[in-house]
C-alpha positions in Angstrom: -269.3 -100.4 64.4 -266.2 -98.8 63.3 -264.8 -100.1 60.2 -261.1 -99.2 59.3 -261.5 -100.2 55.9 -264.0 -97.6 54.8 -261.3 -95.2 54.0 -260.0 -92.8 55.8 -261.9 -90.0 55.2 -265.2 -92.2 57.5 -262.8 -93.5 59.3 -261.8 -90.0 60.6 -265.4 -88.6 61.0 -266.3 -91.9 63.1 -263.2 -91.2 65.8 -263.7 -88.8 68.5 -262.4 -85.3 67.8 -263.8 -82.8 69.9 -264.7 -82.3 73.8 -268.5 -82.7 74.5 -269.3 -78.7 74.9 -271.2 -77.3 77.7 -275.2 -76.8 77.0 -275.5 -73.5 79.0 -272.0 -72.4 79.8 -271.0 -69.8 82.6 -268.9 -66.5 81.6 -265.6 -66.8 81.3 -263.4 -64.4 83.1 -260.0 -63.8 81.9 -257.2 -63.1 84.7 -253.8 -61.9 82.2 -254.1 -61.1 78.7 -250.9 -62.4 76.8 -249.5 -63.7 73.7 -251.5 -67.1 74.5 -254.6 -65.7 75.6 -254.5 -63.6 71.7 -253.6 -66.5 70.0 -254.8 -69.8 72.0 -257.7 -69.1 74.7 -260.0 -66.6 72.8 -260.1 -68.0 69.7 -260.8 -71.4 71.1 -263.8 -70.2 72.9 -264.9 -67.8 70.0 -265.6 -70.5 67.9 -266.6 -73.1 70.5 -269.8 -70.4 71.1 -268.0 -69.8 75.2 -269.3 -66.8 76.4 -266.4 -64.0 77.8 -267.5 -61.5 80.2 -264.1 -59.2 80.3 -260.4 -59.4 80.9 -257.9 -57.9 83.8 -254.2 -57.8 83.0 -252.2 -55.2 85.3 -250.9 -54.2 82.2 -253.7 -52.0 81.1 -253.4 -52.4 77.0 -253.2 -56.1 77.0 -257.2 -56.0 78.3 -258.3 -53.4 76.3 -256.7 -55.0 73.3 -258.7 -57.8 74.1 -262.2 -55.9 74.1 -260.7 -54.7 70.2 -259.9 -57.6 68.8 -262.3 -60.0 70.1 -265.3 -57.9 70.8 -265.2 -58.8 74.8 -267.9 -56.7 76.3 -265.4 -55.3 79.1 -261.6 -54.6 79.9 -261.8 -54.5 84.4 -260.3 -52.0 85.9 -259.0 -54.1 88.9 -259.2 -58.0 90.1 -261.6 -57.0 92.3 -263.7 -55.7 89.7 -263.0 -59.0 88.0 -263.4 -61.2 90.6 -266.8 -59.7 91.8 -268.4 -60.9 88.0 -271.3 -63.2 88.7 -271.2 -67.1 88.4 -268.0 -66.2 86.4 -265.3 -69.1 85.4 -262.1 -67.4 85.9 -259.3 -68.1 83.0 -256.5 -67.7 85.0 -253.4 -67.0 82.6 -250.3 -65.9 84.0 -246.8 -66.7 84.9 -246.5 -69.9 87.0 -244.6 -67.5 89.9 -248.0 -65.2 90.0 -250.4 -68.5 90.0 -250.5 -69.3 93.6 -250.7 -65.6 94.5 -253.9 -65.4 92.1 -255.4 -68.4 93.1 -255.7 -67.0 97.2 -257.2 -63.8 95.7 -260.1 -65.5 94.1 -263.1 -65.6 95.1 -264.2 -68.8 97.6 -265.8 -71.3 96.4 -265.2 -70.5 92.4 -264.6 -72.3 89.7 -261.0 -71.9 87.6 -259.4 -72.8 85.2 -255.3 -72.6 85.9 -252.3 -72.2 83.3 -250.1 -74.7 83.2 -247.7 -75.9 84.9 -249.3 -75.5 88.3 -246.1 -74.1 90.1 -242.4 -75.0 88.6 -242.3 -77.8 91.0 -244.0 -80.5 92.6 -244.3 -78.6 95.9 -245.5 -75.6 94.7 -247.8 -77.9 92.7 -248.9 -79.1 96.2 -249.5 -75.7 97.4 -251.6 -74.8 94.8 -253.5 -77.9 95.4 -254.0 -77.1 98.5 -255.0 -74.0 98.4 -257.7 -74.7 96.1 -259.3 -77.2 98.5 -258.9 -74.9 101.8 -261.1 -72.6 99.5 -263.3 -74.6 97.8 -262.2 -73.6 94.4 -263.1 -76.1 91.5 -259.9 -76.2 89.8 -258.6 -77.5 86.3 -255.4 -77.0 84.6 -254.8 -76.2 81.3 -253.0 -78.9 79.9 -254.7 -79.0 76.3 -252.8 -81.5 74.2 -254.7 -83.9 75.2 -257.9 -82.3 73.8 -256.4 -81.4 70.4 -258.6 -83.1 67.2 -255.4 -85.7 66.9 -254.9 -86.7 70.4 -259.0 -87.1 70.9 -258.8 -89.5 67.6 -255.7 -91.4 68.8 -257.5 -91.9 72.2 -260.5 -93.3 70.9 -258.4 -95.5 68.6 -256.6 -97.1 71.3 -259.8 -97.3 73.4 -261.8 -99.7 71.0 -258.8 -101.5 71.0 -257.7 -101.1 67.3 -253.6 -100.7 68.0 -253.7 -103.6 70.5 -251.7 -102.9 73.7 -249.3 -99.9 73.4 -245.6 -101.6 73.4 -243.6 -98.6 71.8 -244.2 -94.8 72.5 -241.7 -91.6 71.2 -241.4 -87.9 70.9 -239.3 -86.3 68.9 -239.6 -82.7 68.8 -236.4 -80.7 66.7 -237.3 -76.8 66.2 -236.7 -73.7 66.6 -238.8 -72.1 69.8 -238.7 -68.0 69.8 -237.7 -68.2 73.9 -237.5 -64.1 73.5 -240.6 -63.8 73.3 -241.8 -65.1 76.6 -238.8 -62.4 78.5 -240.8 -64.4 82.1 -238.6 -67.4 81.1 -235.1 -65.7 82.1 -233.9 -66.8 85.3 -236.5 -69.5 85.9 -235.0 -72.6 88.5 -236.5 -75.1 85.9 -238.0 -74.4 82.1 -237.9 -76.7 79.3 -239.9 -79.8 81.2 -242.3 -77.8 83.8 -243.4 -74.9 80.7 -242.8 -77.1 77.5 -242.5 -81.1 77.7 -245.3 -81.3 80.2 -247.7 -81.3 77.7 -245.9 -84.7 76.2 -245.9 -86.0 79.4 -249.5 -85.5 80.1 -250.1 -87.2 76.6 -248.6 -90.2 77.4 -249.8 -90.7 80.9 -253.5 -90.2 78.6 -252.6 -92.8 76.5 -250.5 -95.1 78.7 -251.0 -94.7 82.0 -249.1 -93.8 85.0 -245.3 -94.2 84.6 -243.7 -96.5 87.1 -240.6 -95.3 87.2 -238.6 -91.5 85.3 -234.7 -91.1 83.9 -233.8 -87.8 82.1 -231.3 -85.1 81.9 -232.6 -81.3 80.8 -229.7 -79.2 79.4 -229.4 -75.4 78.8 -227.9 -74.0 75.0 -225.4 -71.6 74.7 -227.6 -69.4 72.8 -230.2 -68.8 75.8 -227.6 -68.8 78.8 -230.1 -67.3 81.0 -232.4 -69.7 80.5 -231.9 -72.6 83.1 -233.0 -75.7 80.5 -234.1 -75.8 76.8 -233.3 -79.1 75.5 -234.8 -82.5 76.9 -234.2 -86.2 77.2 -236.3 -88.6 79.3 -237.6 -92.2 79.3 -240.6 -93.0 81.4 -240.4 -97.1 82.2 -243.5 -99.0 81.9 -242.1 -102.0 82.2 -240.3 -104.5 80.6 -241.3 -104.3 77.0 -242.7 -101.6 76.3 -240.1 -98.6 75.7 -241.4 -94.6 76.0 -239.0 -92.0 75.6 -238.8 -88.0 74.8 -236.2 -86.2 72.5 -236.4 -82.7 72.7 -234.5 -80.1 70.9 -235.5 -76.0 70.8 -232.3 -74.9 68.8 -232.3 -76.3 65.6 -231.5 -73.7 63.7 -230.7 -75.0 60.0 -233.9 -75.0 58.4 -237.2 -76.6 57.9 -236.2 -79.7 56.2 -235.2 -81.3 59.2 -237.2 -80.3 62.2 -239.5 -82.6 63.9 -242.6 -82.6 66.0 -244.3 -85.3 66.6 -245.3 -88.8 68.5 -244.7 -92.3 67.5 -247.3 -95.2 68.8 -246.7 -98.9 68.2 -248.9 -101.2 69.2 -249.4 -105.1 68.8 -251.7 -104.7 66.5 -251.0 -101.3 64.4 -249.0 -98.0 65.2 -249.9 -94.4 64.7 -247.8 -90.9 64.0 -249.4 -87.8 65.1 -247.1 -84.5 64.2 -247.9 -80.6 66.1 -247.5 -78.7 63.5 -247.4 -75.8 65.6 -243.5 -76.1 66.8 -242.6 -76.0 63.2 -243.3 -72.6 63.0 -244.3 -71.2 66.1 -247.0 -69.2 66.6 -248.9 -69.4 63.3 -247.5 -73.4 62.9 -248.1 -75.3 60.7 -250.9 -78.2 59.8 -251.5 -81.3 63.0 -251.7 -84.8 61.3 -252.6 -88.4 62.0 -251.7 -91.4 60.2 -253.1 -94.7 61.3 -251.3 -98.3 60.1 -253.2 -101.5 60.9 -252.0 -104.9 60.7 -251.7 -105.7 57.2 -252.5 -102.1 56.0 -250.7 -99.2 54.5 -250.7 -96.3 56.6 -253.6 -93.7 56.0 -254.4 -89.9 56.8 -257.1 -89.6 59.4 -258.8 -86.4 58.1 -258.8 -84.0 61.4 -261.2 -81.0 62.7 -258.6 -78.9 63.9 -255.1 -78.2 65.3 -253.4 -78.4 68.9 -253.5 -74.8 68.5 -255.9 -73.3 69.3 -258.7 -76.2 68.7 -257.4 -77.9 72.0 -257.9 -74.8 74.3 -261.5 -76.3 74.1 -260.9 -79.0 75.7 -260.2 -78.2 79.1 -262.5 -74.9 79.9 -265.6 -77.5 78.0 -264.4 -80.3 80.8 -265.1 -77.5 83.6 -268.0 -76.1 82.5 -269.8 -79.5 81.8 -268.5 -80.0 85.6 -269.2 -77.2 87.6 -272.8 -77.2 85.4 -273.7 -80.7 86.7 -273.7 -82.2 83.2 -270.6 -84.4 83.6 -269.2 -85.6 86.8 -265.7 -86.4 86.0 -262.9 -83.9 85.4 -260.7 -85.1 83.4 -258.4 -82.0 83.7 -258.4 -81.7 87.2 -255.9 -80.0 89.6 -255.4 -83.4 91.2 -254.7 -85.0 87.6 -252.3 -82.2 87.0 -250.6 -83.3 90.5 -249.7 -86.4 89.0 -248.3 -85.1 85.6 -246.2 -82.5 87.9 -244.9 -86.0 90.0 -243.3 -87.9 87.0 -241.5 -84.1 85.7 -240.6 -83.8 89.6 -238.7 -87.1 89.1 -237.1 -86.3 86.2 -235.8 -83.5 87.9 -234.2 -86.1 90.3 -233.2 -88.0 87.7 -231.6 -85.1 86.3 -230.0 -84.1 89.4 -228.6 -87.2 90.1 -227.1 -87.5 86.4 -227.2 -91.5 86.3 -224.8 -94.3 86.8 -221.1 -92.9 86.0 -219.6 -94.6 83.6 -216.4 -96.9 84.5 -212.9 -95.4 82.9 -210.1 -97.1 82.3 -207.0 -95.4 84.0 -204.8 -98.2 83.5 -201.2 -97.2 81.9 
């Protein structure tokens, strides 16, 4: 029985925190080796004991680099070369324009596991989808928050019923994102939501559900004219009283003291704060926290395993192994979940589009 007045260093090590890992997991393939395969994928899977056979990226160095740093056994030549590895789990990590394209050149009947988003829109999303069925691929996306040590606890909090119903949800996220160094991002149709706030929105429909209805507007800054949108506002309507909305800013550029990143949860019965550390300082980031508040209670640190970076890339290559291996049977990170987090940013592309009710002037003399 949990007890939330044990303190909250037992209270932390009774909540969930990390995926259930595979018993005998299949080698992992890795298709691209960039910036988040160095500082996310490989180091997840390094300490989660996830066995990597070798790495492809058409740019030579970025493979071999790989095989340096983190001791993979093999740098492939070619994707056939990859693609031909044995009861392999392919890692497929590239630019959202290359991911359908990859996904028809893999093998039939595979297993994957697919950067996010799946496509920059709900159609391509579709295709993807699609795809993956006409070939029998097993296919997860790798949408990770979810998995992080925070977002596990806050899960299992809200499970055993300790916050009551959710009634007030919010992310605020005010920092300073180094857009130069993904060059990819330049000239994109949409960014901000499909590459950066989708992993908010796939929080929330974790923790609340699906969203019945989506407003928001994504802007562009003047400092990043080439990049279509970096700054986001959205609410997601759950009904009547319960309130969910987004706030976020990638230009603050005035210092640490007022940056922000993190979520909000009320509940009837308690609320909880979780911050990402790892927008406050991008890439190396900064510490993840949880603070619980009960009825009654002052809030309390919940003592955490890990960080959104890189703890969470567990998560979702665990989830696939444990499937494709017959020891679980759900996939929570499925290519068909990730459908339904690519339909409510597909509506706030709508929304966007159709920029709301105009607001009535008064043009009398």
């Amino acid at each position: 029985m949990l007890s939330v007045d044990g303190g909250a260093q037992r209270f932390g090590a009774e909540l969930r925190q990390r995926p259930l890992a595979p018993s005998k997991p299949r080698p992992i393939v890795c298709i691209g080796a960039g910036s988040i395969v160095h500082d996310a994928h490989l180091p997840a899977y390094r300490a989660a004991g996830l066995p990597v056979a070798g790495a492809f990226d058409p740019l030579p160095g970025r493979a071999r680099s790989v095989v340096e740093r983190f001791g993979v056994p093999r740098a492939f030549a070619s994707f056939e070369e990859a693609a031909a590895t044995p009861h392999a789990i392919f890692d497929v990590a590239v630019p959202p324009s290359d991911l359908l394209g990859v996904v028809e050149r893999l093998p039939t009947g595979c297993a994957a596991l697919l950067q996010k988003p799946p496509g920059l829109d709900l159609a391509e999303a579709t295709r993807i989808r699609a795809s993956c069925r006409e070939r029998g691929i097993t296919a997860a996306v790798n949408l990770q928050l979810r998995f992080s040590p925070a977002f596990l606890a806050l899960r299992d909090v809200l499970a055993r019923g300790l916050l009551g119903r959710p009634i007030e949800l919010e992310v605020l996220v005010n920092c300073r994102m180094p857009w130069e160094n993904w060059p990819f991002l330049e000239g994109l149709p949409r960014m901000e939501l499909p590459l950066h706030s989708i992993h908010y929105i796939d929080v929330i429909r974790a923790l609340l559900g699906e969203p019945l209805y989506a407003q928001g507007r994504t802007v562009k800054h003047p400092s990043t004219p080439r990049i279509t949108s970096s700054r986001s506002t959205a609410i997601l309507d759950y009904g009547d009283d319960v309130r969910c909305a987004l706030s976020v800013n990638h230009h603050h550029m005035h210092g640490p003291r007022h940056q922000r990143s993190e979520m909000r949860l009320e509940g009837t019965l308690g609320a909880a704060r979780v911050v990402m550390g790892v927008n406050l300082d991008y890439p190396r980031g900064r510490p993840d926290s949880l603070e619980l508040a009960f009825e009654g209670k002052e809030w309390s640190e919940v003592p955490l395993l890990g960080n959104w970076f890189p703890d969470a890339f567990r998560g979702p290559m665990s989830c696939l192994q444990r499937f494709v291996t017959g020891e679980s049977s759900e996939l929570e990170c499925s290519i068909d979940n990730a459908w339904r987090t690519m339909a409510v940013i597909e509506a706030l592309h709508a929304a966007d589009a159709a920029r709301g009710a105009s607001v009535p002037r008064d043009d009398a003399p």
